[in-house]
C-alpha positions as YAML, in Angstrom:
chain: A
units: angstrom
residues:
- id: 1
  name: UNK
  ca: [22.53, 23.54, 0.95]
- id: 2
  name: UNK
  ca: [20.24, 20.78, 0.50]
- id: 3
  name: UNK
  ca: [18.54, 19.51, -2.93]
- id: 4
  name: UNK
  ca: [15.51, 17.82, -3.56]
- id: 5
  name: UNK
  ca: [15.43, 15.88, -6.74]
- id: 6
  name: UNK
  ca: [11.96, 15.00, -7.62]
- id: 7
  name: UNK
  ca: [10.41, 12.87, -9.86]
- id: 8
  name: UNK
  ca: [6.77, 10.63, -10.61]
- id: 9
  name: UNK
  ca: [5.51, 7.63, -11.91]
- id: 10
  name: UNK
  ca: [1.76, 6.40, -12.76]
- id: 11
  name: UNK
  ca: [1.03, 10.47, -14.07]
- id: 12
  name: UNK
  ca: [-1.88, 10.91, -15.74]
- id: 13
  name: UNK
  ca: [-2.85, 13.84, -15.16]
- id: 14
  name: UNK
  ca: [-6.26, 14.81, -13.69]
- id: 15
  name: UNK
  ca: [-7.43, 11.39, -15.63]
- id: 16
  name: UNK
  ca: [-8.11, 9.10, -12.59]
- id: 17
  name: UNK
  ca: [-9.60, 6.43, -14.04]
- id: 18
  name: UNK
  ca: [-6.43, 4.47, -15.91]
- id: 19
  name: UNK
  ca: [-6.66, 1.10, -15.65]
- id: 20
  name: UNK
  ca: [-2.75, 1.11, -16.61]
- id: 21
  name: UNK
  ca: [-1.92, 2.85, -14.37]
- id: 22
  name: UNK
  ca: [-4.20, 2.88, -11.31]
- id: 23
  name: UNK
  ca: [-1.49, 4.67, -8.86]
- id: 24
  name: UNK
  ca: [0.74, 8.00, -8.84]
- id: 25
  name: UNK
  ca: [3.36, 8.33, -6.92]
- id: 26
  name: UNK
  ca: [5.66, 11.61, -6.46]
- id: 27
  name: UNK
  ca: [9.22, 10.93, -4.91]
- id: 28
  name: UNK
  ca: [12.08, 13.06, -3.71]
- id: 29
  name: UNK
  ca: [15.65, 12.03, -3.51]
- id: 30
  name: UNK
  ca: [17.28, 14.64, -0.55]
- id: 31
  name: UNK
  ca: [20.96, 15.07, -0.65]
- id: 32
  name: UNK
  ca: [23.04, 17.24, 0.73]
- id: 33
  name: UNK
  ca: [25.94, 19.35, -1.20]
- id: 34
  name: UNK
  ca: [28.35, 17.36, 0.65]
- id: 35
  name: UNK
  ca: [27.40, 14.51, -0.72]
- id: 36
  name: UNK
  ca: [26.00, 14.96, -3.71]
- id: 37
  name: UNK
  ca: [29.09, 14.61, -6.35]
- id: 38
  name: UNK
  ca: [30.30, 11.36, -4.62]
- id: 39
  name: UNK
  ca: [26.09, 9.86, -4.88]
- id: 40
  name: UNK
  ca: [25.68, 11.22, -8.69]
- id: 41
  name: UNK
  ca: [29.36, 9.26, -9.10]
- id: 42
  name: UNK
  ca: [28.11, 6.13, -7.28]
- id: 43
  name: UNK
  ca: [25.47, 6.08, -9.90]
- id: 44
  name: UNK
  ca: [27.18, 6.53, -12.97]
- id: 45
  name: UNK
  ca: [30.21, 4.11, -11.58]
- id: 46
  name: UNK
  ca: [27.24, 1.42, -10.60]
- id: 47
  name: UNK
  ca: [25.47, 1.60, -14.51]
- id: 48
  name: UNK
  ca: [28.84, 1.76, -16.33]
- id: 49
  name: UNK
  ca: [29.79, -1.54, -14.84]
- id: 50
  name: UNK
  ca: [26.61, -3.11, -15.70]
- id: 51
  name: UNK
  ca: [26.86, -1.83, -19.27]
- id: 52
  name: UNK
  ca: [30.47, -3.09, -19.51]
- id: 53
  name: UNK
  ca: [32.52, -0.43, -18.30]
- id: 54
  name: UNK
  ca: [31.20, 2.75, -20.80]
- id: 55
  name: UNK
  ca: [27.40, 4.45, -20.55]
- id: 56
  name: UNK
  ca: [26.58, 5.04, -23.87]
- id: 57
  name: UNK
  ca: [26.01, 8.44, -25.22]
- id: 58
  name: UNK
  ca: [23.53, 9.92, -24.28]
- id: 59
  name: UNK
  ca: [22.72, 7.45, -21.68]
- id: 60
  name: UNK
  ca: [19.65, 7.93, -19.64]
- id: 61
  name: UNK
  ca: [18.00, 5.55, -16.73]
- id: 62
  name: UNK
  ca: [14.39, 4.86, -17.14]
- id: 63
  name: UNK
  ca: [13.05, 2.53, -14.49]
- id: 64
  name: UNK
  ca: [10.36, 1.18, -17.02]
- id: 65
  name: UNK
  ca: [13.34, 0.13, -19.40]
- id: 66
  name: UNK
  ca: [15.43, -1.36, -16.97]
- id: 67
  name: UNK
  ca: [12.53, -3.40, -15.26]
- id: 68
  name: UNK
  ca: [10.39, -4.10, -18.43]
- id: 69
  name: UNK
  ca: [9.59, -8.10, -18.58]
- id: 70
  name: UNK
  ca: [12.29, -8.20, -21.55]
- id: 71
  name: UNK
  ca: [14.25, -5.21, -21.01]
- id: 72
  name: UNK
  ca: [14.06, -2.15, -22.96]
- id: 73
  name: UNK
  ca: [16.79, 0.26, -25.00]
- id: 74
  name: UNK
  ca: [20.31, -0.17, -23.74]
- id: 75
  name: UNK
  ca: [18.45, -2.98, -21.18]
- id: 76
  name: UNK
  ca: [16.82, -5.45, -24.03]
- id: 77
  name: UNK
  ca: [17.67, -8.86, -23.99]
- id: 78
  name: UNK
  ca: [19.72, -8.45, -20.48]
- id: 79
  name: UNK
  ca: [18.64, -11.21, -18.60]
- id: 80
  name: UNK
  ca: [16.37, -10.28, -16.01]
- id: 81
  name: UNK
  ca: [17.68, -11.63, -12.69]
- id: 82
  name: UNK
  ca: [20.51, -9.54, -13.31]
- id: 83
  name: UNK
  ca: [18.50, -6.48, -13.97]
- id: 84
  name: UNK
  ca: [16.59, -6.68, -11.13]
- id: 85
  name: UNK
  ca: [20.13, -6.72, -9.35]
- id: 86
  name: UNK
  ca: [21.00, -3.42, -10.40]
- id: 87
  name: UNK
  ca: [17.76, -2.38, -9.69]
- id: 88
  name: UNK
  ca: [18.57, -2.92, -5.91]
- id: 89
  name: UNK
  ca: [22.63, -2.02, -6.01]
- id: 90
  name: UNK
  ca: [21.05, 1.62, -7.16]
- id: 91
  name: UNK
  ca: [18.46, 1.87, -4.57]
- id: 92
  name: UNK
  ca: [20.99, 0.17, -2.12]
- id: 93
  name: UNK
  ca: [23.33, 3.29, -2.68]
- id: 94
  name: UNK
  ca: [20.66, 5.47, -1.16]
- id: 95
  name: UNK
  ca: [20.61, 3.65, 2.05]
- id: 96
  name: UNK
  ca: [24.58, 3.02, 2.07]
- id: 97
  name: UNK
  ca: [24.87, 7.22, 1.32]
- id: 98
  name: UNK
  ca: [22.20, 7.85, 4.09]
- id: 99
  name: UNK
  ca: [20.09, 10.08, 2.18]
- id: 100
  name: UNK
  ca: [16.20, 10.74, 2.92]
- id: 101
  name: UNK
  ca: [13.44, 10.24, 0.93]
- id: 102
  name: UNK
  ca: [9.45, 11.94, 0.51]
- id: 103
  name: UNK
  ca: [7.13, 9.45, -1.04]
- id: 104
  name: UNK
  ca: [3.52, 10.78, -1.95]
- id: 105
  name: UNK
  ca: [1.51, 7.58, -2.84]
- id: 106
  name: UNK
  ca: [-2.01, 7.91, -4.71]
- id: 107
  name: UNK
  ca: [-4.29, 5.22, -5.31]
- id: 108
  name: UNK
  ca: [-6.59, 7.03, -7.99]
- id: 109
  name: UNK
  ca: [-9.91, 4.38, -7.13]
- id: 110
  name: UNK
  ca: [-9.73, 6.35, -3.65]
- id: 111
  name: UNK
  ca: [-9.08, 9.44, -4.63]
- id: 112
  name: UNK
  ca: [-11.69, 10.15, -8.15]
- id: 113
  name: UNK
  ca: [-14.72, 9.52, -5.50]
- id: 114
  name: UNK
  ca: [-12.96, 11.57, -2.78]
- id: 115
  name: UNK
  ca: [-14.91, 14.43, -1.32]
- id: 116
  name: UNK
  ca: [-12.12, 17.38, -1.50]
- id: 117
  name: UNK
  ca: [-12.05, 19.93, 0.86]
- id: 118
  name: UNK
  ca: [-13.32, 23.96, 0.46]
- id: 119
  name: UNK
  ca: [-10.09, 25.20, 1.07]
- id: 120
  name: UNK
  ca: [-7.75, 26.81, -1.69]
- id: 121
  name: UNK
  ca: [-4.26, 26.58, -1.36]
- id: 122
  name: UNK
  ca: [-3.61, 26.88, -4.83]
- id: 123
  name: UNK
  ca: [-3.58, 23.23, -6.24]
- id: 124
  name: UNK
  ca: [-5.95, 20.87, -7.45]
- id: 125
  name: UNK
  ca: [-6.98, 18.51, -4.45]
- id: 126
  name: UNK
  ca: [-7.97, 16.11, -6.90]
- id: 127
  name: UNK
  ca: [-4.73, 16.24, -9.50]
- id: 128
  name: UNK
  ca: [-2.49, 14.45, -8.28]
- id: 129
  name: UNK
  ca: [1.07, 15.87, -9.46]
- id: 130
  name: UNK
  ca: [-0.38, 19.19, -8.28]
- id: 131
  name: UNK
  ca: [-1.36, 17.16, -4.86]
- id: 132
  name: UNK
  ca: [2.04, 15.69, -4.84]
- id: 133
  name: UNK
  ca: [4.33, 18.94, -5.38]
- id: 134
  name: UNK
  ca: [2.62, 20.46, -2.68]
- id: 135
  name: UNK
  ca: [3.15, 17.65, -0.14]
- id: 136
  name: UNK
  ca: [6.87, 17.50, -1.63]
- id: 137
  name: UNK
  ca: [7.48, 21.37, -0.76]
- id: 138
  name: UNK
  ca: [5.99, 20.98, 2.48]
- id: 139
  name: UNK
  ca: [7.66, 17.67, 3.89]
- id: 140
  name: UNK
  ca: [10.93, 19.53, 2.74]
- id: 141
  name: UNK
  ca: [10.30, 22.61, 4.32]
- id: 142
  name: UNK
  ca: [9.42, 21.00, 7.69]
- id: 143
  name: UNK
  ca: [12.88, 18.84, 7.21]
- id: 144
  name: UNK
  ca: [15.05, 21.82, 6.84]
- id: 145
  name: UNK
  ca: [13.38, 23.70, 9.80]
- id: 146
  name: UNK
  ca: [13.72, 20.49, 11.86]
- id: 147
  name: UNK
  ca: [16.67, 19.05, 14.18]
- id: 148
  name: UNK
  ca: [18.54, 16.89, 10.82]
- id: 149
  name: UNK
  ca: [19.72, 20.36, 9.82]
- id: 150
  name: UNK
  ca: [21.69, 23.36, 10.71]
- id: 151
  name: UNK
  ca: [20.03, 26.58, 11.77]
- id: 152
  name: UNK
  ca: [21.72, 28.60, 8.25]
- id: 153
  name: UNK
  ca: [20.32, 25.83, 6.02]
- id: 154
  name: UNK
  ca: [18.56, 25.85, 2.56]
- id: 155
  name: UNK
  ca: [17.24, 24.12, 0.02]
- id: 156
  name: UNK
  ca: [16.81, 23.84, -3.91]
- id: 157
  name: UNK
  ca: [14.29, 21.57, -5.80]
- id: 158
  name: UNK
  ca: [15.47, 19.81, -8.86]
- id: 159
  name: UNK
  ca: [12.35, 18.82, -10.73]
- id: 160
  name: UNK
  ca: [12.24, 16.72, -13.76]
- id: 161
  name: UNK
  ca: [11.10, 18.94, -16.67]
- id: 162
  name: UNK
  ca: [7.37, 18.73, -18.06]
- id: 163
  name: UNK
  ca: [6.06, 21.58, -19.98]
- id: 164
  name: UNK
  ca: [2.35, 20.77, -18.69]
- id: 165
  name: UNK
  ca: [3.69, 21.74, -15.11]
- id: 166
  name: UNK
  ca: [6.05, 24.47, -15.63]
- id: 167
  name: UNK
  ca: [3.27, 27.39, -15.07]
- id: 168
  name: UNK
  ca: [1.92, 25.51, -12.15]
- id: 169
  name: UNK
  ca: [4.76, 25.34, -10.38]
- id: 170
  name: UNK
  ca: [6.53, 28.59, -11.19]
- id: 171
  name: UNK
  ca: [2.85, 29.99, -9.48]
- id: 172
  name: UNK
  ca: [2.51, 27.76, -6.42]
- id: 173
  name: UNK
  ca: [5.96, 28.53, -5.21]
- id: 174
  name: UNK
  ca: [5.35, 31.92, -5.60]
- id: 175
  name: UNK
  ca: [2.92, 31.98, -3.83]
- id: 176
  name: UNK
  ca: [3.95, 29.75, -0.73]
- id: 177
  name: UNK
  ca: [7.15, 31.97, -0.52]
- id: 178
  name: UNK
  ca: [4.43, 35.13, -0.23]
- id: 179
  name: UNK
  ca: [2.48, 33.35, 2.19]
- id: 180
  name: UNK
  ca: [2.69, 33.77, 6.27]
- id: 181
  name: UNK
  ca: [2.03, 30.80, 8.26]
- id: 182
  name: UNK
  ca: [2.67, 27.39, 7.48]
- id: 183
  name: UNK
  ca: [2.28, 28.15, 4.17]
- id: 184
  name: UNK
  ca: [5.50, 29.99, 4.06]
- id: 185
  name: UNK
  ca: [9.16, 28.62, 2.37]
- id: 186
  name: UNK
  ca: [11.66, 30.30, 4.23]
- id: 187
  name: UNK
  ca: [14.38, 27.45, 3.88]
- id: 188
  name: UNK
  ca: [13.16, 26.51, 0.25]
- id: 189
  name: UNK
  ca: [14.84, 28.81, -1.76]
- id: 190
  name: UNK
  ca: [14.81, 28.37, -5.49]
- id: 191
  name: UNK
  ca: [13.02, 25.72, -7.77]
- id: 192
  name: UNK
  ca: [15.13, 24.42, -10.16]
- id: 193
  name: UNK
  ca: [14.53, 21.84, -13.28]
- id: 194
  name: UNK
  ca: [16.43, 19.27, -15.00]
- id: 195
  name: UNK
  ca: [15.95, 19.82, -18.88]
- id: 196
  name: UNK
  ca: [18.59, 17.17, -19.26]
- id: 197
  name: UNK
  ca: [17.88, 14.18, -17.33]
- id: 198
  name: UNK
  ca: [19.67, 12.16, -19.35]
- id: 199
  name: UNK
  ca: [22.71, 14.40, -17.67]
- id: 200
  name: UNK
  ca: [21.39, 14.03, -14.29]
- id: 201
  name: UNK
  ca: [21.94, 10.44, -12.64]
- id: 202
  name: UNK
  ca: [19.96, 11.73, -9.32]
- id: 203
  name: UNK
  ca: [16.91, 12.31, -11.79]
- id: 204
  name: UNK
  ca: [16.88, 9.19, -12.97]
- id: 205
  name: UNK
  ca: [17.62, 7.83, -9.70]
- id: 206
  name: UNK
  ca: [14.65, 9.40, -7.94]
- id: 207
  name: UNK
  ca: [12.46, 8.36, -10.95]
- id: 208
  name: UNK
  ca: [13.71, 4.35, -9.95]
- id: 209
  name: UNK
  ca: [12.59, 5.11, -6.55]
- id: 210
  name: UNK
  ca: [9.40, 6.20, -8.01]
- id: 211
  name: UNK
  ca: [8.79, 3.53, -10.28]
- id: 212
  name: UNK
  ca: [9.64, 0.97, -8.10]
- id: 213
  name: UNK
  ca: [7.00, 1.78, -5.23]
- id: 214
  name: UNK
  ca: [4.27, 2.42, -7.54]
- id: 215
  name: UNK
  ca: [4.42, -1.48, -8.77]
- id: 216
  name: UNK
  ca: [4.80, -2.16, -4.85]
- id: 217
  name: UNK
  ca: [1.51, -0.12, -4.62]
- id: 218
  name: UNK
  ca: [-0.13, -1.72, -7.59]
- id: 219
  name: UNK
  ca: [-0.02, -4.88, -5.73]
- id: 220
  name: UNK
  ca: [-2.99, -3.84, -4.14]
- id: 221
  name: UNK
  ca: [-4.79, -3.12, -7.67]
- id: 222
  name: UNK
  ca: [-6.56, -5.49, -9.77]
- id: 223
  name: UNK
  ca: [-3.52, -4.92, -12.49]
- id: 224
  name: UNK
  ca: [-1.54, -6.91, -10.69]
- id: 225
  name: UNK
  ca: [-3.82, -10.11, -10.48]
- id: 226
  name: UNK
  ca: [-1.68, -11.74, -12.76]
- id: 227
  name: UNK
  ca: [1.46, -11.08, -11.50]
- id: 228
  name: UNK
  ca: [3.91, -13.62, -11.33]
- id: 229
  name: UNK
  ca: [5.17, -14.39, -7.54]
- id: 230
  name: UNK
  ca: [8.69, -13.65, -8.25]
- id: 231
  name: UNK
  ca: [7.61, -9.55, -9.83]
- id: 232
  name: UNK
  ca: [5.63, -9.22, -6.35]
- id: 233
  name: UNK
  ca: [8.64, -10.63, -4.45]
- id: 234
  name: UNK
  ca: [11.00, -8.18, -6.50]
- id: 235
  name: UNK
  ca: [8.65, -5.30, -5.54]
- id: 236
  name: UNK
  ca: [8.48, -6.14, -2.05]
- id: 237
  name: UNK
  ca: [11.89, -6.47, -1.37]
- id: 238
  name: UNK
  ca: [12.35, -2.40, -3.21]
- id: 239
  name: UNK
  ca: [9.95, -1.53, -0.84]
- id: 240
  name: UNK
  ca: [11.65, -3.29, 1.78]
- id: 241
  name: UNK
  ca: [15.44, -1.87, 0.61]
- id: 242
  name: UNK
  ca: [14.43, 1.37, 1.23]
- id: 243
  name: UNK
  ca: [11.46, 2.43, 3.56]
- id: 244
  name: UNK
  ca: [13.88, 3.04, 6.70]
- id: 245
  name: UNK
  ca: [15.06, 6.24, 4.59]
- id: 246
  name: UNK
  ca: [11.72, 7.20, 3.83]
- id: 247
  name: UNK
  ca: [10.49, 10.42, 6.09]
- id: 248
  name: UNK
  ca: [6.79, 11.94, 7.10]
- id: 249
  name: UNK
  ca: [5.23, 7.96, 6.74]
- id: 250
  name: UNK
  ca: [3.10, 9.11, 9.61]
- id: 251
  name: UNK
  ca: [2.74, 12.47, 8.10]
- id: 252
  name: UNK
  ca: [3.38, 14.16, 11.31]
- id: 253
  name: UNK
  ca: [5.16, 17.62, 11.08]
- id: 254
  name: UNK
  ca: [7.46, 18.27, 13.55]
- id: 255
  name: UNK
  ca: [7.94, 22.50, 12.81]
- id: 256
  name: UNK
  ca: [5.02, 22.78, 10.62]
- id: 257
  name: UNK
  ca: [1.03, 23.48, 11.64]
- id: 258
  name: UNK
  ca: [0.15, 21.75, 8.54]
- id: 259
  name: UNK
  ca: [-3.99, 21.93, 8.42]
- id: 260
  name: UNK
  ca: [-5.81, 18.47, 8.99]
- id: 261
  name: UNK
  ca: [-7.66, 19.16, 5.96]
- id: 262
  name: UNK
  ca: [-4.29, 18.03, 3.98]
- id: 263
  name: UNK
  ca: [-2.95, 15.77, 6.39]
- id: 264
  name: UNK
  ca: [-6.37, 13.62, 6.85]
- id: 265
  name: UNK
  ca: [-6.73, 14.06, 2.52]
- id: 266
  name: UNK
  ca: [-3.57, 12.53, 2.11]
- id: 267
  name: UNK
  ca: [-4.23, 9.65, 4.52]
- id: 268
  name: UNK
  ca: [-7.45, 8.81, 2.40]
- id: 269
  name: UNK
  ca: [-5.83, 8.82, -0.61]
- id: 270
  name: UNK
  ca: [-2.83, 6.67, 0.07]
- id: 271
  name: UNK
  ca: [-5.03, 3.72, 1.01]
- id: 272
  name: UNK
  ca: [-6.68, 1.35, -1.67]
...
């Protein structure tokens, strides 16, 4: 059994013209159930020694805390150098653990004047959480089929819980597990969601990963004009920590006949 722990950053809905937030991006965190407990305790054992040897109760990770200029909740008044040092130890653990990673980036500039193609697969082409889940089911699909797994394998999608997007996705995986084709999840099993993420340390892990290559991605923005050298350096080197466990960069499907329609969409939209 594999999971697929997925989270965003930048979401504003179908609004695509945010100046706060000019890019979305969707990640997944992929682990497998032999390594999960010893990852989600890697976590915990990682923030607990920052904090000073006890999470507090109730304790929940949000990147935008953690990395805020000043530090935010149990973060504020940390200094920031050492911050940013977590930042890394936590994304480091994803590279020492071997796990794989999806990232769907969006720059909303490219995609609000996109023309969208006819077809429907049941999402919005132009919404971009609905864009993203749909490249996350397929990118894990198309792992599990592949050569990194066994031939009895399976897997089950953690999402982060938002009431906006429970309907949507409870319908398009319905669907996709109905559908023939490429369409169809035979090795994605059940979708699962994480009404707790303050209880779920890969959560809040995957919603690091996401924060921390949107601000990569909004170095290509106007936002980050004003950026000092040492946040774009910081961002960089994120990038740079993990992007040799991130999968599908080329989007190129080894098991799937994904249409070019999506493929060549996603391409346009990834680009500022």
């Amino acid at each position: 059994m594999h999971f697929l722990y997925i989270d965003e950053s930048g979401n504003t809905g179908a609004d695509l013209h945010c100046p706060q937030q000019p890019v979305f991006v969707m990640a997944g965190l992929l682990v497998s159930d032999e390594k999960w407990r010893k990852t989600q305790s890697a976590v915990q054992t990682t923030l607990s020694a920052f904090l000073g040897g006890t999470l507090p109760e109730n304790f929940e990770l949000h990147a935008c805390e953690l990395l805020s200029p000043n530090g935010d909740g149990p973060f504020a008044g940390r200094p920031r150098d050492a911050r940013n040092t977590l930042a890394l130890d936590l994304l480091n653990l994803l590279v020492e653990r071997s796990h794989a990673l999806f990232i769907v980036p969006i720059y909303k500039s490219s995609l609000a004047p996109c023309a969208v193609p006819q077809q429907d697969f049941g999402f919005g082409w132009a919404h971009p959480w609905q864009f993203g889940f749909e490249m996350m089911l397929t990118m894990f699909e198309d792992f599990l089929r592949g050569p990194d797994t066994g031939p009895s394998s399976t897997g089950l999608v953690i999402v982060d819980h938002e009431d906006q997007y429970v309907e949507f996705v409870r319908n398009h995986t319905n669907r996709r597990q109905r559908s023939g084709g490429w369409r169809q999840l035979r090795k994605v099993v059940e979708i699962g969601y994480s009404a707790a993420s303050h209880a779920n340390p890969l959560i809040q892990l995957t919603d690091l990963v996401a924060f921390t290559s949107r601000k990569y991605l909004e170095l290509e923005t106007p936002r980050a004009a004003f950026w000092p050298q040492v946040a774009r350096d910081f961002f960089a080197q994120c990038k740079d920590s993990i992007w040799d466990r991130v999968k599908f960069k080329a989007l190129s499907f080894k098991c799937l006949n994904v249409p070019a329609s999506i493929i060549g969409h996603a391409k346009a939209i990834r680009k500022p």
